[in-house]
PQR file of N, CA, C, O and H, with PARSE charges and radii, in Angstrom:
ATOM      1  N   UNK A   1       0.838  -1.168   0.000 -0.4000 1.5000
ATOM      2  CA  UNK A   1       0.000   0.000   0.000 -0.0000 2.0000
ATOM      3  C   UNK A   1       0.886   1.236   0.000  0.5500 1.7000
ATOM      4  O   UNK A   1       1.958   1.317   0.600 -0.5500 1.4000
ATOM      5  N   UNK A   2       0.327   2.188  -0.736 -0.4000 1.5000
ATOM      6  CA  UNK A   2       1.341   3.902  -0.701 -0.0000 2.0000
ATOM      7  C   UNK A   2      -0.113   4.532  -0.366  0.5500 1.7000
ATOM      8  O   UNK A   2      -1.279   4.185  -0.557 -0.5500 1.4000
ATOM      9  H   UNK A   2      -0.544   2.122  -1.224  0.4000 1.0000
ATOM     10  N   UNK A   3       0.654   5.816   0.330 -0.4000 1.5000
ATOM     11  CA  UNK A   3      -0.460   6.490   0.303 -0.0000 2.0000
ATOM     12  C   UNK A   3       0.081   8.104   0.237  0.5500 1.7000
ATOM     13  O   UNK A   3       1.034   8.728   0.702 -0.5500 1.4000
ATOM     14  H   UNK A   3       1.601   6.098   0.485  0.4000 1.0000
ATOM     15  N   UNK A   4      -0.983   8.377  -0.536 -0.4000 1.5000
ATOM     16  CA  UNK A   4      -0.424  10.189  -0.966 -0.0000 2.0000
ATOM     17  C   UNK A   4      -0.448  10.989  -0.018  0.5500 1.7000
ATOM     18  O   UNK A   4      -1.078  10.621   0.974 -0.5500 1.4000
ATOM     19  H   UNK A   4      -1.758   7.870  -0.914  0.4000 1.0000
ATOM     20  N   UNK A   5       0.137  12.179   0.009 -0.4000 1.5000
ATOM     21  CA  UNK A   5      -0.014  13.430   0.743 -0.0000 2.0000
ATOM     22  C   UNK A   5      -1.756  13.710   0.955  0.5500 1.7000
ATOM     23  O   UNK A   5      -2.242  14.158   1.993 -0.5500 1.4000
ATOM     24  H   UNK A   5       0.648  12.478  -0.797  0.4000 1.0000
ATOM     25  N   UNK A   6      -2.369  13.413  -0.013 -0.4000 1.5000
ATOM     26  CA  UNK A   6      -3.663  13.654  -0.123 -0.0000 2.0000
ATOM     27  C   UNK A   6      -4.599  12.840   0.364  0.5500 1.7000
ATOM     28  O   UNK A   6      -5.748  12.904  -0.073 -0.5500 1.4000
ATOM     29  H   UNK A   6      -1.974  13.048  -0.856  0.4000 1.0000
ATOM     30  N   UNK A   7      -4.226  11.904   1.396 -0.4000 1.5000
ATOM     31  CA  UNK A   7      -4.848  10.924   2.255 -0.0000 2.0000
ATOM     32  C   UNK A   7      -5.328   9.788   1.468  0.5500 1.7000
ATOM     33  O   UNK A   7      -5.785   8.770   1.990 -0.5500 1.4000
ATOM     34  H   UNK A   7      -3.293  11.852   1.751  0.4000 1.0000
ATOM     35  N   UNK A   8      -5.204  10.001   0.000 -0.4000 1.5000
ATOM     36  CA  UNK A   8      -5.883   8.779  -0.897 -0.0000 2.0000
ATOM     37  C   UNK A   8      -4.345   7.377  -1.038  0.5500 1.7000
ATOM     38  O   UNK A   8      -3.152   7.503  -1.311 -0.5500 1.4000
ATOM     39  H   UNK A   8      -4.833  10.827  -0.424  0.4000 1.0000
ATOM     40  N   UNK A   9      -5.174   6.225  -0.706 -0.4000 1.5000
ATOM     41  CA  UNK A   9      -4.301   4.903  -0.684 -0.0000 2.0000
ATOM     42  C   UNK A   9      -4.636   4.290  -1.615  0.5500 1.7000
ATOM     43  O   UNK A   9      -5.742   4.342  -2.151 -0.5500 1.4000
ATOM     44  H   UNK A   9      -6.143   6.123  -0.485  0.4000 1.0000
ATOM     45  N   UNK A  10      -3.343   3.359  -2.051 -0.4000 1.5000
ATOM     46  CA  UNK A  10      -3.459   2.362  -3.321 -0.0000 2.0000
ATOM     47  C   UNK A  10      -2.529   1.352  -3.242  0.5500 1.7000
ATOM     48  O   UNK A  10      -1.321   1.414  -3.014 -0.5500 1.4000
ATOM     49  H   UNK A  10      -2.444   3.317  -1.615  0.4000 1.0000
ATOM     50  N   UNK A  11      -3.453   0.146  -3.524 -0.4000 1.5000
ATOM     51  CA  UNK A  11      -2.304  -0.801  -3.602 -0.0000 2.0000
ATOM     52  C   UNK A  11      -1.347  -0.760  -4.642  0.5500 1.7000
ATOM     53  O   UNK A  11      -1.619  -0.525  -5.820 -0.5500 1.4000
ATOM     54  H   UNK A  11      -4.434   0.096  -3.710  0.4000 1.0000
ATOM     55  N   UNK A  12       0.011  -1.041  -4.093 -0.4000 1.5000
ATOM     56  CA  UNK A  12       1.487  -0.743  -4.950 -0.0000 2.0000
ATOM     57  C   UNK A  12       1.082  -2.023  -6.324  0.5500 1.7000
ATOM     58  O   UNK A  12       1.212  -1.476  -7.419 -0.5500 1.4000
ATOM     59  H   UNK A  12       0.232  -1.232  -3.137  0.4000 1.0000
ATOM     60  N   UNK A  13       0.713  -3.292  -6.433 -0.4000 1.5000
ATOM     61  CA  UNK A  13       0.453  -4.309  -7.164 -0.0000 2.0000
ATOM     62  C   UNK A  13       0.096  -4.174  -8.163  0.5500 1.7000
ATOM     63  O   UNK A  13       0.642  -4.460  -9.229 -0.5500 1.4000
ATOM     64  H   UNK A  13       0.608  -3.737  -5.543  0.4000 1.0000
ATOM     65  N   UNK A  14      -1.436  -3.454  -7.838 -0.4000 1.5000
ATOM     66  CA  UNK A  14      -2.370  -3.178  -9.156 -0.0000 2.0000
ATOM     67  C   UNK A  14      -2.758  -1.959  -9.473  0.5500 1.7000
ATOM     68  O   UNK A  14      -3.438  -1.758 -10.479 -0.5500 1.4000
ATOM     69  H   UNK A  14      -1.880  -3.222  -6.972  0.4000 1.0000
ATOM     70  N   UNK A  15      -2.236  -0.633  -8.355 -0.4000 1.5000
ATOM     71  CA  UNK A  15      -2.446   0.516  -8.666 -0.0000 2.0000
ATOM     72  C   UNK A  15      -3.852   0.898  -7.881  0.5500 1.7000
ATOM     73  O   UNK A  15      -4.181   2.052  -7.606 -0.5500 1.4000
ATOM     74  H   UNK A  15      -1.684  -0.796  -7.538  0.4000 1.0000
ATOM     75  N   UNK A  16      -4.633  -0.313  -7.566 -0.4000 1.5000
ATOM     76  CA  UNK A  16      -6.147   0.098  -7.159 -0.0000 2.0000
ATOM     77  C   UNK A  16      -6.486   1.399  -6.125  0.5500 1.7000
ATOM     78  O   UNK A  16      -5.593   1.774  -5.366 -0.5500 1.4000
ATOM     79  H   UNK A  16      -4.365  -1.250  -7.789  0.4000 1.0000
ATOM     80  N   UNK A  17      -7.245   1.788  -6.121 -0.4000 1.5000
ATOM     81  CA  UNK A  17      -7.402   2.592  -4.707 -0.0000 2.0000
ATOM     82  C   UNK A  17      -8.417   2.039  -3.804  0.5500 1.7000
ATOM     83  O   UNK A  17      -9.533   1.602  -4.083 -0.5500 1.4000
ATOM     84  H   UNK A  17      -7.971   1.483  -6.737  0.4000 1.0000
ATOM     85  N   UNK A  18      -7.571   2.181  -2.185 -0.4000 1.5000
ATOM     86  CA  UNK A  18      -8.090   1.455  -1.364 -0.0000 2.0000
ATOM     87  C   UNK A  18      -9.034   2.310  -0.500  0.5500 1.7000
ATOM     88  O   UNK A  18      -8.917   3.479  -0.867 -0.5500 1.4000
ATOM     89  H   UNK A  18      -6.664   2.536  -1.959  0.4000 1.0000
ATOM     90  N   UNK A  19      -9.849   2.201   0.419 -0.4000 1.5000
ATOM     91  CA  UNK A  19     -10.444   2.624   1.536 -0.0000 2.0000
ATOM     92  C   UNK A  19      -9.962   2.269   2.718  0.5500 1.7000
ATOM     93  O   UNK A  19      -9.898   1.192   3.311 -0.5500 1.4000
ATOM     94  H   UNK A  19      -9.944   1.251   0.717  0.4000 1.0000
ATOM     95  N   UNK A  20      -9.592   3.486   2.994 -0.4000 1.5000
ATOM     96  CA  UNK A  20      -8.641   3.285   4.443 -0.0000 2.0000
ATOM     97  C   UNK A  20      -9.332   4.395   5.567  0.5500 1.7000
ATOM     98  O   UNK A  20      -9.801   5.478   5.214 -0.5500 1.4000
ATOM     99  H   UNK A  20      -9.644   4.361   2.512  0.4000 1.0000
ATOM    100  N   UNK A  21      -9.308   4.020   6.662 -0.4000 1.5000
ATOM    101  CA  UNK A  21      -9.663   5.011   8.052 -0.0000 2.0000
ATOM    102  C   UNK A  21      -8.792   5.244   8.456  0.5500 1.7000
ATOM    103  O   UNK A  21      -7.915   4.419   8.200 -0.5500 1.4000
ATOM    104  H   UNK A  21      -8.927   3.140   6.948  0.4000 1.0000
ATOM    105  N   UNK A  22      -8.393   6.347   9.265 -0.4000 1.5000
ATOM    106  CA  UNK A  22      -7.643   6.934  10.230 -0.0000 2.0000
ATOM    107  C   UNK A  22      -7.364   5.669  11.163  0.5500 1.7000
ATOM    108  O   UNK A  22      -6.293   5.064  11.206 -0.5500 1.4000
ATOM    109  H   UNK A  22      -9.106   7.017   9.473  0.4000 1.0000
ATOM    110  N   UNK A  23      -8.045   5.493  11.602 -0.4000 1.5000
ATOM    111  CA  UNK A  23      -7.850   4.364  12.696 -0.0000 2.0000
ATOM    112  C   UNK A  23      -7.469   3.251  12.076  0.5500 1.7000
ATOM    113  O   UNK A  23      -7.122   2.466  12.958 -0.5500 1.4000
ATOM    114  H   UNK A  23      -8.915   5.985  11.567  0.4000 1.0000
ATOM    115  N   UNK A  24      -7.341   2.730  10.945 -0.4000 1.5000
ATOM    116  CA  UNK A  24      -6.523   1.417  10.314 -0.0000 2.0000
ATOM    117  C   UNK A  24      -4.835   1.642  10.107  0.5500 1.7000
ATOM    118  O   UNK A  24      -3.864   0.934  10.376 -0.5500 1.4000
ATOM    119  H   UNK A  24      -7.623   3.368  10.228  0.4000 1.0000
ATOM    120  N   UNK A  25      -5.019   3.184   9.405 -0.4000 1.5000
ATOM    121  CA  UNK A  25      -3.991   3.624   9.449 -0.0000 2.0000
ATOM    122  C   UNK A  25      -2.896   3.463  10.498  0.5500 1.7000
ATOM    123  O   UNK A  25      -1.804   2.904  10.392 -0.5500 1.4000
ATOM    124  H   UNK A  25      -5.808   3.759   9.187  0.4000 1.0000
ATOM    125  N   UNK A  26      -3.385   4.013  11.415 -0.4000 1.5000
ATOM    126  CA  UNK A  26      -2.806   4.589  12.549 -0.0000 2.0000
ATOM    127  C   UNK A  26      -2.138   3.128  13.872  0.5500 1.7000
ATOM    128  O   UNK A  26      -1.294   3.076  14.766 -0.5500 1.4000
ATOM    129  H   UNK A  26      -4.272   4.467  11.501  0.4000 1.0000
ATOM    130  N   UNK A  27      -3.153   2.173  13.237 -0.4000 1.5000
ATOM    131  CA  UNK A  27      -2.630   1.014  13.969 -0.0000 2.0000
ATOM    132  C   UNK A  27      -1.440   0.376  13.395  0.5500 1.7000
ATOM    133  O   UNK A  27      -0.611  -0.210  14.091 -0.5500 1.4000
ATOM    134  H   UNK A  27      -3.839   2.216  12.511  0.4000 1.0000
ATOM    135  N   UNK A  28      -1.327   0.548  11.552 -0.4000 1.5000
ATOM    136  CA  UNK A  28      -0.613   0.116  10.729 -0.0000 2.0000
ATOM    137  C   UNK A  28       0.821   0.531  11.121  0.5500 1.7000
ATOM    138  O   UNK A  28       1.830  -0.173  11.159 -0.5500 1.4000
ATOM    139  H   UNK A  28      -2.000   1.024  10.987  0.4000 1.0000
ATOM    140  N   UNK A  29       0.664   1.888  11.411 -0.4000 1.5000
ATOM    141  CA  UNK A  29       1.762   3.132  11.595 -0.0000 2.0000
ATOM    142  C   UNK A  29       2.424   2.471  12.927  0.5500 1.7000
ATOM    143  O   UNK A  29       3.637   2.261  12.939 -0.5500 1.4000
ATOM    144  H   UNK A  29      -0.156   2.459  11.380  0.4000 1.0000
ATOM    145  N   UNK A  30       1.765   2.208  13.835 -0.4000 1.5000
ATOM    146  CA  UNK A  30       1.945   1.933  15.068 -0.0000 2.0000
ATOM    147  C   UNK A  30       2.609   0.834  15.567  0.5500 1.7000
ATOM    148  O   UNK A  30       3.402   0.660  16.492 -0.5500 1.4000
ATOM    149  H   UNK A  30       0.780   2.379  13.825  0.4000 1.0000
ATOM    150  N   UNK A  31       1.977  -0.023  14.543 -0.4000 1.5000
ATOM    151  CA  UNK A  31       2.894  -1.571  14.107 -0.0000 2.0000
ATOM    152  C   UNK A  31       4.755  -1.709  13.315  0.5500 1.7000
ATOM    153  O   UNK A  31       5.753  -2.397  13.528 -0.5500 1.4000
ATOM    154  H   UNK A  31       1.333   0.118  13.791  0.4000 1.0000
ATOM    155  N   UNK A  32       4.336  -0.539  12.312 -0.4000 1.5000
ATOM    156  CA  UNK A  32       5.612  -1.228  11.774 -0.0000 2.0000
ATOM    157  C   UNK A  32       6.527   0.345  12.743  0.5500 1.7000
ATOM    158  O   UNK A  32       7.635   0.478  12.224 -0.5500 1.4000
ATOM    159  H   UNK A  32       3.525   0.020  12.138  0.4000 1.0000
ATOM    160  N   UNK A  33       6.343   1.275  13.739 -0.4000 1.5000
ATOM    161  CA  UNK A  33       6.988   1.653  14.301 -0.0000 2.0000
ATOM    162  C   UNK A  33       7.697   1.018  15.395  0.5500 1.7000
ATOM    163  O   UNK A  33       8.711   1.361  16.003 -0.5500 1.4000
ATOM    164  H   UNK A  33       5.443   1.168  14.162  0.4000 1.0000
ATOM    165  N   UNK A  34       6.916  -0.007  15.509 -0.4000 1.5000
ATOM    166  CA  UNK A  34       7.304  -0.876  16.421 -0.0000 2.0000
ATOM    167  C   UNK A  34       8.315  -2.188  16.032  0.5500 1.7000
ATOM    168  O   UNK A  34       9.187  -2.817  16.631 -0.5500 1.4000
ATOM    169  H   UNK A  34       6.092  -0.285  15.015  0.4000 1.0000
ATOM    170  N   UNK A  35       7.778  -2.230  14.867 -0.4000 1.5000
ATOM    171  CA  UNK A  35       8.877  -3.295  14.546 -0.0000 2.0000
ATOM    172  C   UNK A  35      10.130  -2.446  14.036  0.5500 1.7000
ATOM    173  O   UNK A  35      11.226  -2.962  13.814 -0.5500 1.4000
ATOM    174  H   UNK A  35       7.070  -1.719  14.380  0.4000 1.0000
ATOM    175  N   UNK A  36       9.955  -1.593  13.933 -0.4000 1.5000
ATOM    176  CA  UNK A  36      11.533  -0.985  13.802 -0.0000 2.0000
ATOM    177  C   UNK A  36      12.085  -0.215  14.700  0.5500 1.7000
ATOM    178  O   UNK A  36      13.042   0.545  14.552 -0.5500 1.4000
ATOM    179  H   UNK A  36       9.065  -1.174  14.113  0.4000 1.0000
ATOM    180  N   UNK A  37      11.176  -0.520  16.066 -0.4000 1.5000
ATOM    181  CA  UNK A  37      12.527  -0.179  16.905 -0.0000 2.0000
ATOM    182  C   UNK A  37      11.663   0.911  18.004  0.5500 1.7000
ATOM    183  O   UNK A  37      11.648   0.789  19.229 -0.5500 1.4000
ATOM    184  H   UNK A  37      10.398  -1.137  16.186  0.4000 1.0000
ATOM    185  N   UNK A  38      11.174   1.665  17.444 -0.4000 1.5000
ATOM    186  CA  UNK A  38      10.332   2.967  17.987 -0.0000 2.0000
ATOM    187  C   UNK A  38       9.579   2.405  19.416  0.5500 1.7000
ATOM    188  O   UNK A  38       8.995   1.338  19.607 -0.5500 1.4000
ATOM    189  H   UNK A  38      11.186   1.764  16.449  0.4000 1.0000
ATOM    190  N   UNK A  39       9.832   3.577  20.362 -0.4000 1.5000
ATOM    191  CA  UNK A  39       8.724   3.412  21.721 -0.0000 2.0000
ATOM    192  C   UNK A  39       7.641   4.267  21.490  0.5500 1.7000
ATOM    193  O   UNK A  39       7.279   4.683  20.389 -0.5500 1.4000
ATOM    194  H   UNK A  39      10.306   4.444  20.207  0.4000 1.0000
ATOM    195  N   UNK A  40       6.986   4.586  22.918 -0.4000 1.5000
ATOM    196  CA  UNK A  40       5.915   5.060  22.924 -0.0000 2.0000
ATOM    197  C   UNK A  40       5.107   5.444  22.270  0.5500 1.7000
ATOM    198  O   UNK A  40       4.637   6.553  22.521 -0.5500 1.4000
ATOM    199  H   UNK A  40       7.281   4.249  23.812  0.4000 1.0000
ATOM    200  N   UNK A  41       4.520   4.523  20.939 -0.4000 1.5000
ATOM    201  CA  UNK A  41       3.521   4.663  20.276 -0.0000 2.0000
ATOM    202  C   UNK A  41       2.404   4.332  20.403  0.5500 1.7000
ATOM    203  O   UNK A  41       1.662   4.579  19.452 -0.5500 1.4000
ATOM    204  H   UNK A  41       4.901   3.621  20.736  0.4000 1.0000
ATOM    205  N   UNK A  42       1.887   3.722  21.474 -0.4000 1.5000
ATOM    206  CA  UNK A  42       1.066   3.519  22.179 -0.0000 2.0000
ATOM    207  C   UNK A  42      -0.587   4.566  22.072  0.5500 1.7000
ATOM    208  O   UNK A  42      -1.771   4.301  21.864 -0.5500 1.4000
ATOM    209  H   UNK A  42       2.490   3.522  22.246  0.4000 1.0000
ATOM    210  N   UNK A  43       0.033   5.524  22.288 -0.4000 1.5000
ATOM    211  CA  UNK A  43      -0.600   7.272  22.296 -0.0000 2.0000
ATOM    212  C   UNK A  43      -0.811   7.690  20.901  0.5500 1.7000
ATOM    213  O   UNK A  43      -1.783   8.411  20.675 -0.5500 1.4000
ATOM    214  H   UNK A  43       0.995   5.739  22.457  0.4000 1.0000
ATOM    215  N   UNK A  44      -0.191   7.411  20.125 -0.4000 1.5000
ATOM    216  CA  UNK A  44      -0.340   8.239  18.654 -0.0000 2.0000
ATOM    217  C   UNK A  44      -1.623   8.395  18.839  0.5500 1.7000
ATOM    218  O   UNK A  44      -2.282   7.692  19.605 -0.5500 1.4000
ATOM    219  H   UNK A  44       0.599   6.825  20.309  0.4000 1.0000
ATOM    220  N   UNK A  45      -2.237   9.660  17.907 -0.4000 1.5000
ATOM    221  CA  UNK A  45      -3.316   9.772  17.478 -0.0000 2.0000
ATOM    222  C   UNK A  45      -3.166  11.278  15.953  0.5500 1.7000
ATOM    223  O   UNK A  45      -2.383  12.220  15.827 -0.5500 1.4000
ATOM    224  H   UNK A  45      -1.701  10.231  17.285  0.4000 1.0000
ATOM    225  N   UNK A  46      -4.003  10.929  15.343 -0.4000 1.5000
ATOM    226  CA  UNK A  46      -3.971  12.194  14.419 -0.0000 2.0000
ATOM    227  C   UNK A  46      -5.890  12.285  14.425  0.5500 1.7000
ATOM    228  O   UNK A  46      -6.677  11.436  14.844 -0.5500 1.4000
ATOM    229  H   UNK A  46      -4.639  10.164  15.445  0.4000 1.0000
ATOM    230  N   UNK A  47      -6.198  13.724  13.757 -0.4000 1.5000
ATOM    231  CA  UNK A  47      -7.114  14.136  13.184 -0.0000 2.0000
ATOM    232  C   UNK A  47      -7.132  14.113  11.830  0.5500 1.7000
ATOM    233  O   UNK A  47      -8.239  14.338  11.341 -0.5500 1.4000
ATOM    234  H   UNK A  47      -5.559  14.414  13.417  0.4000 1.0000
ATOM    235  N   UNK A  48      -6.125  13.883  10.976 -0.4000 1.5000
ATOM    236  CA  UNK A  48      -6.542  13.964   9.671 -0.0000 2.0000
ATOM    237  C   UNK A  48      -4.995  12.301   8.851  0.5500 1.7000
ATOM    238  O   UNK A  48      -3.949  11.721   9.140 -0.5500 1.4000
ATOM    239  H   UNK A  48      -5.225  13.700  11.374  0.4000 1.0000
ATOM    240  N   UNK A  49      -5.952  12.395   7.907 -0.4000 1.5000
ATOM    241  CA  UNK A  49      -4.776  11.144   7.123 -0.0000 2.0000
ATOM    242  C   UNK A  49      -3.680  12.026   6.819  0.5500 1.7000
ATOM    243  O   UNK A  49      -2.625  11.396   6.757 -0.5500 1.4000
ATOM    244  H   UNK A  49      -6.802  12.867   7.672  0.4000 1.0000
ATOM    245  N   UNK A  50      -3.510  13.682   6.535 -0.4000 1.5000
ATOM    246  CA  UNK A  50      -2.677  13.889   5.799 -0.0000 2.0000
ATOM    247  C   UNK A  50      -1.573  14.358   7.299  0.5500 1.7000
ATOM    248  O   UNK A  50      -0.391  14.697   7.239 -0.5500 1.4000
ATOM    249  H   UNK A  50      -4.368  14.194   6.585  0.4000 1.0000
ATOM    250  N   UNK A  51      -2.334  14.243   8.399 -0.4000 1.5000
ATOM    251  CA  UNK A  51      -1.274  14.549   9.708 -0.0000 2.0000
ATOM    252  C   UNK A  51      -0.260  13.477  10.164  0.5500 1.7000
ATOM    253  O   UNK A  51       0.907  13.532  10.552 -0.5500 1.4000
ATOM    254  H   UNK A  51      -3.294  13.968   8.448  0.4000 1.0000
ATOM    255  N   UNK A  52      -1.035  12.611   9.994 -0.4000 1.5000
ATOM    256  CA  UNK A  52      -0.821  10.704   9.837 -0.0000 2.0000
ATOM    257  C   UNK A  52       0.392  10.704   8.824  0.5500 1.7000
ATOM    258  O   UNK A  52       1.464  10.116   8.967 -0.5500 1.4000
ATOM    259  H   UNK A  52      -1.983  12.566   9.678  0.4000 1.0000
ATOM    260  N   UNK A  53      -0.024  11.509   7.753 -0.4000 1.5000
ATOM    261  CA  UNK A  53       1.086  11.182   6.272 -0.0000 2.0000
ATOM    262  C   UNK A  53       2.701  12.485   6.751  0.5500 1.7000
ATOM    263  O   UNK A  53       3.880  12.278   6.461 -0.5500 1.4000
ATOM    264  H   UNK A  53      -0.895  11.987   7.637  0.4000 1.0000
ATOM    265  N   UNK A  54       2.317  13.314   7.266 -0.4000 1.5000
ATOM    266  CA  UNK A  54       3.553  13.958   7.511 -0.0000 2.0000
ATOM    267  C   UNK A  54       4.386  13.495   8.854  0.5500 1.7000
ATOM    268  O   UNK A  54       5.601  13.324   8.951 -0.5500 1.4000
ATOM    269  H   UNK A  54       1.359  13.482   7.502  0.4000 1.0000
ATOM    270  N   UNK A  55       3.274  13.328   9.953 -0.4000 1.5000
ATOM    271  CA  UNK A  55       4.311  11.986  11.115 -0.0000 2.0000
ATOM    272  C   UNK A  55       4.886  11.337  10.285  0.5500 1.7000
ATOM    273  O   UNK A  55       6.006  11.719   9.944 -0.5500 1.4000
ATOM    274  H   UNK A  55       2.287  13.466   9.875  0.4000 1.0000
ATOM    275  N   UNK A  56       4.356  10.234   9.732 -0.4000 1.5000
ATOM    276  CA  UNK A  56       5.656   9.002   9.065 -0.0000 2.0000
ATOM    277  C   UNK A  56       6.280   9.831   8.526  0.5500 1.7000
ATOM    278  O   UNK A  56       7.360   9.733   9.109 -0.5500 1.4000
ATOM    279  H   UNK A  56       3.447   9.923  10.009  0.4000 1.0000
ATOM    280  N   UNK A  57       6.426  10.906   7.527 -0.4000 1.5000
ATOM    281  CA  UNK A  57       7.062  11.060   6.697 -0.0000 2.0000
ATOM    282  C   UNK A  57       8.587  12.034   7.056  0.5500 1.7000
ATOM    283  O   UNK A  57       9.591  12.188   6.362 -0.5500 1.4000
ATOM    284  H   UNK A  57       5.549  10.986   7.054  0.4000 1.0000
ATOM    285  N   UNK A  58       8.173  12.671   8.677 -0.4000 1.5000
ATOM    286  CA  UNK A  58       8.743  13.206   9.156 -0.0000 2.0000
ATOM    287  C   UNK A  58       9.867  11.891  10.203  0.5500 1.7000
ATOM    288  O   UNK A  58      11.078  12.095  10.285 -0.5500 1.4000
ATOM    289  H   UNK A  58       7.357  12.545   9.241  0.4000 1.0000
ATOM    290  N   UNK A  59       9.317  10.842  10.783 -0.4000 1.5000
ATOM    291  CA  UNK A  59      10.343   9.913  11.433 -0.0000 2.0000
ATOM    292  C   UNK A  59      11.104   9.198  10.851  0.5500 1.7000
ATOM    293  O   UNK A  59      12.219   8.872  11.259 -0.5500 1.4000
ATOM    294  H   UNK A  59       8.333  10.676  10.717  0.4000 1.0000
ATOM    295  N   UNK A  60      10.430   8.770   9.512 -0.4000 1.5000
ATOM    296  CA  UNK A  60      11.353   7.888   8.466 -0.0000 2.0000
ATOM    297  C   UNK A  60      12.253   8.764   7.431  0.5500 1.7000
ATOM    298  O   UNK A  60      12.975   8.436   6.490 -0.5500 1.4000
ATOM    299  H   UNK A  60       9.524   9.036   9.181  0.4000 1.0000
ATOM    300  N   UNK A  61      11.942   9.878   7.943 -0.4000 1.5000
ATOM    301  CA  UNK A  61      13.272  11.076   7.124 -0.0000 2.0000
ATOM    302  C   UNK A  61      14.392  11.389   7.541  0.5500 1.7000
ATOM    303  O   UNK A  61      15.458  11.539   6.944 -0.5500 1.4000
ATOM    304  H   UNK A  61      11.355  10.144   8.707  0.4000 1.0000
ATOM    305  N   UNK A  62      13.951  11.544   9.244 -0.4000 1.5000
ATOM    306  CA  UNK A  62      14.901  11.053  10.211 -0.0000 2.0000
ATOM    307  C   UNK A  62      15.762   9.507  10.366  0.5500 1.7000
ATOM    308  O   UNK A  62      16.856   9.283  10.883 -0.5500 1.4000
ATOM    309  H   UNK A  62      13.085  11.422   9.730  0.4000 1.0000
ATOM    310  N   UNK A  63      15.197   8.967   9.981 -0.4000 1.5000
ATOM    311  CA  UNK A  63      16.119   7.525   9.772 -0.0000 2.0000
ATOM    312  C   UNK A  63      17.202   7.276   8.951  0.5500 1.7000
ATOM    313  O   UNK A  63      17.731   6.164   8.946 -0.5500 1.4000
ATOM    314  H   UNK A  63      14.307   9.149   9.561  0.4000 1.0000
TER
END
């Protein structure tokens, strides 16, 4: 799955666009922060997909 600045998701495979919630998201986010290492994610929360899209985009820039 990628997902744009513009909160819209698609699978990388076939290009499709998916339907995604904040809250699927955010567990997703929460998961692979965790498998790479990250604490206290526990708490995350956003109001919007595109707040969601600049967190990741801001910790994994840092990496």
């Amino acid at each position: 799955m990628y997902i744009q600045n513009s909160g819209e998701a698609f699978n990388l495979a076939s290009n499709q666009r998916i339907d995604v919630s904040l809250d699927k998201l955010t567990t997703k986010l929460q998961q692979q922060l965790a498998q790479d290492g990250h604490c206290c994610i526990a708490k995350l929360s956003f109001t919007s997909l595109q707040d969601l899209y600049g967190f990741a985009c801001e910790i994994y820039r840092q990496a």
